[in-house]
N, CA, C and O atoms as a GROMACS GRO file, in nm:
protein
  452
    1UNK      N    1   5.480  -4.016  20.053
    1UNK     CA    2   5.536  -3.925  19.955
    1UNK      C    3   5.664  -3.987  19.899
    1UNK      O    4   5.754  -4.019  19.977
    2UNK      N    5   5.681  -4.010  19.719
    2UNK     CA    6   5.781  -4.043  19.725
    2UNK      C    7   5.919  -3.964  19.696
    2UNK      O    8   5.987  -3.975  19.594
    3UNK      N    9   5.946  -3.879  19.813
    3UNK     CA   10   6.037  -3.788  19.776
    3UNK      C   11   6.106  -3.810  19.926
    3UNK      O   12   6.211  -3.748  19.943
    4UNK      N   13   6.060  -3.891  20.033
    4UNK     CA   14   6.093  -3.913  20.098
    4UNK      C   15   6.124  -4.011  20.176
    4UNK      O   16   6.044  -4.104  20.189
    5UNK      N   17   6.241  -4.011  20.243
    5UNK     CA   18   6.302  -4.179  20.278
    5UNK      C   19   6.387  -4.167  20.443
    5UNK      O   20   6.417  -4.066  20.506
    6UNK      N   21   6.407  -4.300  20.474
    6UNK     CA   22   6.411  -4.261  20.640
    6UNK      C   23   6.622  -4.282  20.658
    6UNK      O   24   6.708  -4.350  20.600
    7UNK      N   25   6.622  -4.214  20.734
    7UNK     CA   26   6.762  -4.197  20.751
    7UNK      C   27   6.865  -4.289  20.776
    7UNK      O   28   6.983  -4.256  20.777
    8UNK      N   29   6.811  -4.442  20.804
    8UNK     CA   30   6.883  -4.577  20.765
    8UNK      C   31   6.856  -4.661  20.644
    8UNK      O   32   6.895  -4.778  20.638
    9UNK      N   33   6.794  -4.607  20.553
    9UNK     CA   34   6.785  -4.637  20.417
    9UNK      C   35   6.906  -4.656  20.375
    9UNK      O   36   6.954  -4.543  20.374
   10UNK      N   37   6.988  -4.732  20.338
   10UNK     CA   38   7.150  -4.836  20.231
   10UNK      C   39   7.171  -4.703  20.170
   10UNK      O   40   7.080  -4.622  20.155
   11UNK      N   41   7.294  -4.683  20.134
   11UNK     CA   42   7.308  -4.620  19.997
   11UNK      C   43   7.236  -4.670  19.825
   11UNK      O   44   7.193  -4.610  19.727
   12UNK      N   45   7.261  -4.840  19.876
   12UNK     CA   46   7.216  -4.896  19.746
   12UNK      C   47   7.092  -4.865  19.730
   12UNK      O   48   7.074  -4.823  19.616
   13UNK      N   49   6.985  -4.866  19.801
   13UNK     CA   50   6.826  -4.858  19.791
   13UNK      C   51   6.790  -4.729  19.778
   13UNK      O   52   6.672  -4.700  19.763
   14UNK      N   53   6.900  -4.620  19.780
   14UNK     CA   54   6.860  -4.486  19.813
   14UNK      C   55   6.873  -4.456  19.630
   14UNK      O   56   6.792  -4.401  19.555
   15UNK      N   57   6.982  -4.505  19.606
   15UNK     CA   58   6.984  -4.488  19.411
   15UNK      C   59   6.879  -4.560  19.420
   15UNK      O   60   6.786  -4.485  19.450
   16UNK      N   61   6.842  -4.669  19.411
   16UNK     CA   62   6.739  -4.715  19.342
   16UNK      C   63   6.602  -4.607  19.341
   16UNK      O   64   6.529  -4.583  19.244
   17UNK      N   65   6.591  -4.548  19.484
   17UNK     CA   66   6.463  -4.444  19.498
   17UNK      C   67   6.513  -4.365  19.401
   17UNK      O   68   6.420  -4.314  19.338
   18UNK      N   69   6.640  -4.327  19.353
   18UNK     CA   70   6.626  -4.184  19.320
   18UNK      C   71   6.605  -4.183  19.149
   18UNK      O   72   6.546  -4.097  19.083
   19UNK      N   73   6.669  -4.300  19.101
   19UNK     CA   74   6.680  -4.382  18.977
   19UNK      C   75   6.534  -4.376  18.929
   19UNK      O   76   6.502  -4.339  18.816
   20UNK      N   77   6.428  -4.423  19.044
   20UNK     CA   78   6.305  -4.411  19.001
   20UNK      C   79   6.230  -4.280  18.965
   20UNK      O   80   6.122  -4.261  18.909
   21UNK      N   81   6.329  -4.193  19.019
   21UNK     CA   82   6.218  -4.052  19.060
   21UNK      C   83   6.284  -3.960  18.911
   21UNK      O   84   6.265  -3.839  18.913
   22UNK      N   85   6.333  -3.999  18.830
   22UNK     CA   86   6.362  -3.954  18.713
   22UNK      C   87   6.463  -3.826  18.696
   22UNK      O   88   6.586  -3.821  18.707
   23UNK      N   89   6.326  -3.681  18.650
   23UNK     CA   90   6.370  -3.603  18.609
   23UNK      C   91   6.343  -3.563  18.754
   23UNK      O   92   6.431  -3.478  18.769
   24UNK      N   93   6.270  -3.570  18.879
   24UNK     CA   94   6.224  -3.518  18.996
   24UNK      C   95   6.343  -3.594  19.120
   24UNK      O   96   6.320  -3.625  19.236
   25UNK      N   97   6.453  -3.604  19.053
   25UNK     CA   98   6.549  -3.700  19.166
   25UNK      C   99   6.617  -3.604  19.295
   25UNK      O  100   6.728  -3.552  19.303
   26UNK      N  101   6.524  -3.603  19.372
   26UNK     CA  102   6.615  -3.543  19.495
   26UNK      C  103   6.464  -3.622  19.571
   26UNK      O  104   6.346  -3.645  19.545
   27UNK      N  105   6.598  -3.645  19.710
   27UNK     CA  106   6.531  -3.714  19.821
   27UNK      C  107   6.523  -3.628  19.938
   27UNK      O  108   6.604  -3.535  19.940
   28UNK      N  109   6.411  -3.642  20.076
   28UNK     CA  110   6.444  -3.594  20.166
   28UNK      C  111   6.444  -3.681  20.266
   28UNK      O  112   6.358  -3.764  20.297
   29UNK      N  113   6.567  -3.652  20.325
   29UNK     CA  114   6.586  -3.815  20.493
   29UNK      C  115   6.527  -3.723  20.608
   29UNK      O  116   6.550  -3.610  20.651
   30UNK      N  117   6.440  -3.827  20.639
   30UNK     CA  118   6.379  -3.765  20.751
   30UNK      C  119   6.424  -3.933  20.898
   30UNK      O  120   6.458  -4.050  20.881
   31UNK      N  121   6.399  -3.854  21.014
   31UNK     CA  122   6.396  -3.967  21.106
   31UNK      C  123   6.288  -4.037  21.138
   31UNK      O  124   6.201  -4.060  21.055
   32UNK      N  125   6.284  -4.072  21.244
   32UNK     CA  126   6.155  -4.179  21.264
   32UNK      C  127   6.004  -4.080  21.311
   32UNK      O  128   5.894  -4.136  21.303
   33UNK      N  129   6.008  -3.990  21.340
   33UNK     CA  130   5.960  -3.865  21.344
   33UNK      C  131   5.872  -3.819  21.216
   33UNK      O  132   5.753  -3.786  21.218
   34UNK      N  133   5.961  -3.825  21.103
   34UNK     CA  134   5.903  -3.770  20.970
   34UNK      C  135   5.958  -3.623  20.991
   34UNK      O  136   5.906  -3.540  20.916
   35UNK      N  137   6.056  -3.574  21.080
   35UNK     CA  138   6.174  -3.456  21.083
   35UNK      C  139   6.245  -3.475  20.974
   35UNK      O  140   6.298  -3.582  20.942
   36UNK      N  141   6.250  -3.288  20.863
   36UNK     CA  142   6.354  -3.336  20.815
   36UNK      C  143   6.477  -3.291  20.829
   36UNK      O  144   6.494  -3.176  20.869
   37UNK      N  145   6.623  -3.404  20.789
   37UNK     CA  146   6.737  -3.429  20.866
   37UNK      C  147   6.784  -3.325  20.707
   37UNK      O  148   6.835  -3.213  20.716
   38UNK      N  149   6.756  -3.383  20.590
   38UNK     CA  150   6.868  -3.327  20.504
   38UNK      C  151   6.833  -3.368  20.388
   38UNK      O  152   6.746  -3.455  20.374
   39UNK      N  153   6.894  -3.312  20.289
   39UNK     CA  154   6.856  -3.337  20.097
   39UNK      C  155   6.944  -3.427  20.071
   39UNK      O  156   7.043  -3.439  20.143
   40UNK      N  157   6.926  -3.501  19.970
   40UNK     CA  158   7.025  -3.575  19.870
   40UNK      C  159   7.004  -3.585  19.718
   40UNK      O  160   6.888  -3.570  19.679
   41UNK      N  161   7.102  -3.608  19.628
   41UNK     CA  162   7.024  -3.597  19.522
   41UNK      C  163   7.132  -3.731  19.445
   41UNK      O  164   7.187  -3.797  19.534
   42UNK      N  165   7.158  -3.766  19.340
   42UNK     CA  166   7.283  -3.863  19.328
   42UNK      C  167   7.395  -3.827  19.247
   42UNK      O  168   7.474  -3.897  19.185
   43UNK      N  169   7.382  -3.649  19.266
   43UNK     CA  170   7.563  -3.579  19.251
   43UNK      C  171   7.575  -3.589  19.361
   43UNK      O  172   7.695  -3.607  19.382
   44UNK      N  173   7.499  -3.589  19.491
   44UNK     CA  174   7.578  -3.574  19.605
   44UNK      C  175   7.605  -3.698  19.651
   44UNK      O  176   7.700  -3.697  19.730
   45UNK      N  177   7.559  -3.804  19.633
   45UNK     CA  178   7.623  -3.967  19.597
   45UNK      C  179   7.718  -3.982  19.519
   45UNK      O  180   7.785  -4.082  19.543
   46UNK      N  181   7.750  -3.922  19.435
   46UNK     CA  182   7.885  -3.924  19.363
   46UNK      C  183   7.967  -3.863  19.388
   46UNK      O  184   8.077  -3.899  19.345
   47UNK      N  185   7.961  -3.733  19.474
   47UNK     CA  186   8.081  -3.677  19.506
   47UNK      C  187   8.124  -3.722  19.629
   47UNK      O  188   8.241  -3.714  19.667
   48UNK      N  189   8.017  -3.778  19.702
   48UNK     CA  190   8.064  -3.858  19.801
   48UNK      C  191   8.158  -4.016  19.770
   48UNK      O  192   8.264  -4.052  19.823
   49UNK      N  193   8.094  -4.069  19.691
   49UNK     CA  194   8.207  -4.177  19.681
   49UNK      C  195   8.334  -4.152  19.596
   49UNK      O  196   8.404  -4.241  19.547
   50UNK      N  197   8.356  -4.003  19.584
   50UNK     CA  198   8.435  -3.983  19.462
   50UNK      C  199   8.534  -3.925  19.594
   50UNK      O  200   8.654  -3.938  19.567
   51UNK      N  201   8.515  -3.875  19.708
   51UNK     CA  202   8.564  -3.820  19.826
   51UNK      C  203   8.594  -3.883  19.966
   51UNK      O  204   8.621  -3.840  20.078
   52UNK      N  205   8.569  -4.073  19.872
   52UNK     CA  206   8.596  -4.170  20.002
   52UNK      C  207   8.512  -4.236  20.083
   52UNK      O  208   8.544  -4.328  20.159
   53UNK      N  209   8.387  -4.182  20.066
   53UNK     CA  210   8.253  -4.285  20.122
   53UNK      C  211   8.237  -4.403  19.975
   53UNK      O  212   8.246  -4.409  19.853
   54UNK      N  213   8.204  -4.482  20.102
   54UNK     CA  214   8.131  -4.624  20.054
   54UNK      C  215   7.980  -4.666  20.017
   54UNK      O  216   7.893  -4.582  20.040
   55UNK      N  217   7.940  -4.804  19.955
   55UNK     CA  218   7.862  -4.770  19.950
   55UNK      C  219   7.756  -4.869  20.081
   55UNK      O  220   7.644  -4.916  20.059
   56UNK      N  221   7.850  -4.880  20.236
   56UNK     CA  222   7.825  -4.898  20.362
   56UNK      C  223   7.802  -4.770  20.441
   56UNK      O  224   7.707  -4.760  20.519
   57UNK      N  225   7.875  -4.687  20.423
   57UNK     CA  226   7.864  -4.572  20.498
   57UNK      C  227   7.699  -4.530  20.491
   57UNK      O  228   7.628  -4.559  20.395
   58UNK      N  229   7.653  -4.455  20.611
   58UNK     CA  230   7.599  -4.429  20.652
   58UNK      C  231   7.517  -4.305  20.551
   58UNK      O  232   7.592  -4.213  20.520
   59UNK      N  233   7.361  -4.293  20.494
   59UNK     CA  234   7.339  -4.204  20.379
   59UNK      C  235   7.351  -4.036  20.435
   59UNK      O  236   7.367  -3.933  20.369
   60UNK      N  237   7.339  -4.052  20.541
   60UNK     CA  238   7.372  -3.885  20.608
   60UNK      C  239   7.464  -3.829  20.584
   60UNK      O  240   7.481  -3.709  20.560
   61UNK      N  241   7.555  -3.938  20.589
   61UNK     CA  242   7.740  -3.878  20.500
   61UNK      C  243   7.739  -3.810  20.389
   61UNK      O  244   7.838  -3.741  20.366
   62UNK      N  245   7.645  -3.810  20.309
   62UNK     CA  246   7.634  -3.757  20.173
   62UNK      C  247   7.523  -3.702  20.164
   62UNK      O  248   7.471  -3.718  20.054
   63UNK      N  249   7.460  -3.636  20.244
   63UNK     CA  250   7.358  -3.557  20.236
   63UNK      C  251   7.383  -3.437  20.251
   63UNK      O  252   7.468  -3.416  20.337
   64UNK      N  253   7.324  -3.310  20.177
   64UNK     CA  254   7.298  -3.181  20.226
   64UNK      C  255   7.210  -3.161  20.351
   64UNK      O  256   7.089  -3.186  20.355
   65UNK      N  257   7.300  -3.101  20.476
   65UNK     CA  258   7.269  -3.089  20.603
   65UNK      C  259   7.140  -2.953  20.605
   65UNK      O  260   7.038  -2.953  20.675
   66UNK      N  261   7.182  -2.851  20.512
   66UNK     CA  262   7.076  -2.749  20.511
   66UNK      C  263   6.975  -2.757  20.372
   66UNK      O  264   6.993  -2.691  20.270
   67UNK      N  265   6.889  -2.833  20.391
   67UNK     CA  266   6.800  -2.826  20.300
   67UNK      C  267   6.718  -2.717  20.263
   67UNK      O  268   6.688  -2.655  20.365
   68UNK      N  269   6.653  -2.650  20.128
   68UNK     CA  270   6.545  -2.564  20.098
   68UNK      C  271   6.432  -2.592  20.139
   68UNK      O  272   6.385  -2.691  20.083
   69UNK      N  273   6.332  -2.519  20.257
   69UNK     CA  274   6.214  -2.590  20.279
   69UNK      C  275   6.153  -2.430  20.272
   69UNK      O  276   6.202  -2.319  20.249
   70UNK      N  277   6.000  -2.488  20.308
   70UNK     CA  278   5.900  -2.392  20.276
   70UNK      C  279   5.842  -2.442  20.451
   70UNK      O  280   5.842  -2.552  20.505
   71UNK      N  281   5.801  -2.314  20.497
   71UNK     CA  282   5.735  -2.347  20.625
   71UNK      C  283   5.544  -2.350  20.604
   71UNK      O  284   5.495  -2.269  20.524
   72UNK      N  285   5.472  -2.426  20.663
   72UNK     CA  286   5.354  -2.430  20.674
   72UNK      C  287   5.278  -2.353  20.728
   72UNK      O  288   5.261  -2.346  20.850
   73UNK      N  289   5.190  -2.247  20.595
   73UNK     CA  290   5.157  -2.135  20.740
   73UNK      C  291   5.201  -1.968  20.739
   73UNK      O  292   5.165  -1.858  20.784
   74UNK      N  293   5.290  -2.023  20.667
   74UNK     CA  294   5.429  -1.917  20.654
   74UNK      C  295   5.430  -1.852  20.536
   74UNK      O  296   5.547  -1.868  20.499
   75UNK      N  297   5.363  -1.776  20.436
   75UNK     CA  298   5.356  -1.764  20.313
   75UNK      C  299   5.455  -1.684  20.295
   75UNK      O  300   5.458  -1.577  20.357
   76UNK      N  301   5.564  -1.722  20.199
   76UNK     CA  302   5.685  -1.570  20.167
   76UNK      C  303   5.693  -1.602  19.985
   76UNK      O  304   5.747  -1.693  19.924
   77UNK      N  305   5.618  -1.486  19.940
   77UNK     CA  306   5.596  -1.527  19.775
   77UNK      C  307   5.765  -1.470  19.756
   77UNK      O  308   5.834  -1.560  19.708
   78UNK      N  309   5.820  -1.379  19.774
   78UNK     CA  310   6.003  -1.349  19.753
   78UNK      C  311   6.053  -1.478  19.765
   78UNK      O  312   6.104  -1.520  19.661
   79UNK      N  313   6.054  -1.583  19.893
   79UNK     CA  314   6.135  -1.709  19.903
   79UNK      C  315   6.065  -1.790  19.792
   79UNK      O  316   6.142  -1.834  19.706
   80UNK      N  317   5.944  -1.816  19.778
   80UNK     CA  318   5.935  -1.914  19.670
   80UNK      C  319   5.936  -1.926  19.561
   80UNK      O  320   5.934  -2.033  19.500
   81UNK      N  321   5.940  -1.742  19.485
   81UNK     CA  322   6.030  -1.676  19.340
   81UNK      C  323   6.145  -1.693  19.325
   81UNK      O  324   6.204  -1.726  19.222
   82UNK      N  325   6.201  -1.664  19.460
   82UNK     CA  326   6.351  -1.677  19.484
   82UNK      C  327   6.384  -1.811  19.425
   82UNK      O  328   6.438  -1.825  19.315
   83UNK      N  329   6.347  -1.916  19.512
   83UNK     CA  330   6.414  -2.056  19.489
   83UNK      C  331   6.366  -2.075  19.336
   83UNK      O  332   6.449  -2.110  19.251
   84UNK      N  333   6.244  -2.054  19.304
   84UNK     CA  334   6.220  -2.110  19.173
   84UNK      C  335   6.310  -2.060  19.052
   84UNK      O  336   6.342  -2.116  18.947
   85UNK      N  337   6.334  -1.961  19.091
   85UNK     CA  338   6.417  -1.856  18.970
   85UNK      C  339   6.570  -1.940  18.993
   85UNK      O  340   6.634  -1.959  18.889
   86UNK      N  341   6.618  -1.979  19.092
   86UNK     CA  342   6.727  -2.061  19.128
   86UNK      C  343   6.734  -2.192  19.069
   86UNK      O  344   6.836  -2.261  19.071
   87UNK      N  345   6.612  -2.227  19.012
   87UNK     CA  346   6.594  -2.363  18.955
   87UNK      C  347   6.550  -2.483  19.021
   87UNK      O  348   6.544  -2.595  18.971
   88UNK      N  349   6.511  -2.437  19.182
   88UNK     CA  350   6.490  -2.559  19.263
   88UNK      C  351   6.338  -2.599  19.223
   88UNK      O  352   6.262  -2.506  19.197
   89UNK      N  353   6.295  -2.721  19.216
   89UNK     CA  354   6.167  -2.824  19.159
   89UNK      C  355   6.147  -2.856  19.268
   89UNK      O  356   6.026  -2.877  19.275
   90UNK      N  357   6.202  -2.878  19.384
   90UNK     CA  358   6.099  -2.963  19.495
   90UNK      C  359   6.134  -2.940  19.600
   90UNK      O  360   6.244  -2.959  19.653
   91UNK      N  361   6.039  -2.896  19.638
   91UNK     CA  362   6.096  -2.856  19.797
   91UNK      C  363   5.978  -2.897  19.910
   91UNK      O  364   5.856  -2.892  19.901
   92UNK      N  365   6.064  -2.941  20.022
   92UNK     CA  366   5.940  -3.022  20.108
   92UNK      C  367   5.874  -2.889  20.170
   92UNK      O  368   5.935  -2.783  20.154
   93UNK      N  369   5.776  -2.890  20.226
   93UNK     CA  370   5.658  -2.775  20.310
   93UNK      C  371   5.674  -2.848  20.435
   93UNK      O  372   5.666  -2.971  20.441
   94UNK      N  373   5.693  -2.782  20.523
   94UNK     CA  374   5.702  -2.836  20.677
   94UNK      C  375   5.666  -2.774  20.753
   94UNK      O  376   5.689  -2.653  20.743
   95UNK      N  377   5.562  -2.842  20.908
   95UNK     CA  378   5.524  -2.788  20.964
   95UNK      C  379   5.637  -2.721  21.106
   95UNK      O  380   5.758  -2.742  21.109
   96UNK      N  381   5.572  -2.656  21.195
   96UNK     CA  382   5.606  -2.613  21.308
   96UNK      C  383   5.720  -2.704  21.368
   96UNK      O  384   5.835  -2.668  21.391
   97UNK      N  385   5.667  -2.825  21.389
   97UNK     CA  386   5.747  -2.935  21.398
   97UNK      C  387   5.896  -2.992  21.338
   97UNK      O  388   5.974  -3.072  21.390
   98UNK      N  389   5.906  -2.914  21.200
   98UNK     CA  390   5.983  -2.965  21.080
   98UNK      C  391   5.990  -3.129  21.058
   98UNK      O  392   6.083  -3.208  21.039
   99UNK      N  393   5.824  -3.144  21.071
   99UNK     CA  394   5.788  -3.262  21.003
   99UNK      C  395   5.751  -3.218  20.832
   99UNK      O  396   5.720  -3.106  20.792
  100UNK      N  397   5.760  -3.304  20.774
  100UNK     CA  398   5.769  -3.312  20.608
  100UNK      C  399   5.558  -3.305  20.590
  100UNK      O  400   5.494  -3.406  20.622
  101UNK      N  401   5.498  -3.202  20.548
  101UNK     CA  402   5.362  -3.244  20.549
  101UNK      C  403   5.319  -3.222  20.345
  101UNK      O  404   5.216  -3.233  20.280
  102UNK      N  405   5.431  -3.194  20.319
  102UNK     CA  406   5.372  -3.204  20.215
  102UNK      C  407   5.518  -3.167  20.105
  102UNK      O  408   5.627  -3.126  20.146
  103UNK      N  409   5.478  -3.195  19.953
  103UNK     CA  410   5.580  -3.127  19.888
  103UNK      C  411   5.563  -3.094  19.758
  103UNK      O  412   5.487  -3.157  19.684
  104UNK      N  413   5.655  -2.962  19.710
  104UNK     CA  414   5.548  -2.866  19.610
  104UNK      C  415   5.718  -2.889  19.492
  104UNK      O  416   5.839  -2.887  19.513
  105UNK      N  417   5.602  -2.917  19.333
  105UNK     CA  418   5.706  -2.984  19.277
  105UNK      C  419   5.646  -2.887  19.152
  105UNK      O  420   5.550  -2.910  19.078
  106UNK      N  421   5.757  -2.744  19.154
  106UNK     CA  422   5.752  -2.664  19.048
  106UNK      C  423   5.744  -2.698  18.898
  106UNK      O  424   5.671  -2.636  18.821
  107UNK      N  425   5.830  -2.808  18.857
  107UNK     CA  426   5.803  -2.886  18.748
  107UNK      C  427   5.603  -2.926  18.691
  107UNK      O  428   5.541  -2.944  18.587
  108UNK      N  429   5.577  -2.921  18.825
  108UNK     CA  430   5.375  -2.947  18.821
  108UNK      C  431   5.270  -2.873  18.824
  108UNK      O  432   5.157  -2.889  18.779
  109UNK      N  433   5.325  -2.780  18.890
  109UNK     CA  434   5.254  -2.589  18.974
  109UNK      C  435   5.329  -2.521  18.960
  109UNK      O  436   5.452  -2.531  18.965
  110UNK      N  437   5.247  -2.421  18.937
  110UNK     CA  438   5.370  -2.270  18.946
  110UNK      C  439   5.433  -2.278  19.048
  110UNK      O  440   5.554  -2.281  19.069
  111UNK      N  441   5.272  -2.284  19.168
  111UNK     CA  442   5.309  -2.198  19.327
  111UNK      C  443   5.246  -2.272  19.390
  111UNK      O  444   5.180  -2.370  19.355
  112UNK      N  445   5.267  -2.218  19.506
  112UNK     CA  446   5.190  -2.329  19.634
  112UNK      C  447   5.134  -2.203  19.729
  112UNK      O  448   5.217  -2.124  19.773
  113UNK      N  449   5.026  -2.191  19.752
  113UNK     CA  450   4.950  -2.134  19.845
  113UNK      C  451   4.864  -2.238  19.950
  113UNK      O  452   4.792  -2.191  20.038
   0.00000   0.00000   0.00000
């Protein structure tokens, strides 16, 4: 999936993913697991180096720790009106585990059932 990248990914390679992903630019860091750790998008790369990170530091530094997810399994049509009406486009679906099994990209589908 390319919306997702592993949690020792450079800062530099992480713009480049996100550079690629256009109008759909938000990432999710997951660990070696495929757990996910946290969102990024590249305002939060900029406010991070605008707040003293490098572009060595570690990409978790500049990540959103509480990400929007959708649980697998779990149908809540309120949470996924909710976020959409909020403007969020992508949000990972995760299982039991909060492994990443899939991801629903409002910009493409209404909804995800």
């Amino acid at each position: 999936m390319q919306h997702i990248i592993h949690e020792d990914l450079s800062v530099r390679d992480t713009l480049r993913r996100l550079d690629e992903l256009g109008a759909d630019a938000i990432l999710f860091i997951t660990d070696e697991k495929n757990t996910l750790k946290s969102a990024l998008t590249d305002g939060d790369i900029r406010r991070g180096l605008i707040n003293g990170l490098g572009l060595e530091d570690d990409i978790l530094n500049f990540s959103r720790k509480t990400p929007k997810f959708f649980r697998k399994c779990e149908f809540d049509f309120n949470k996924m009106r909710e976020l959409r009406d909020k403007d969020y486009k992508i949000i990972p679906v995760l299982n039991q585990k909060d492994e990443i099994v899939d991801i629903v990209n409002f910009r493409l589908q209404r909804s995800y059932l």
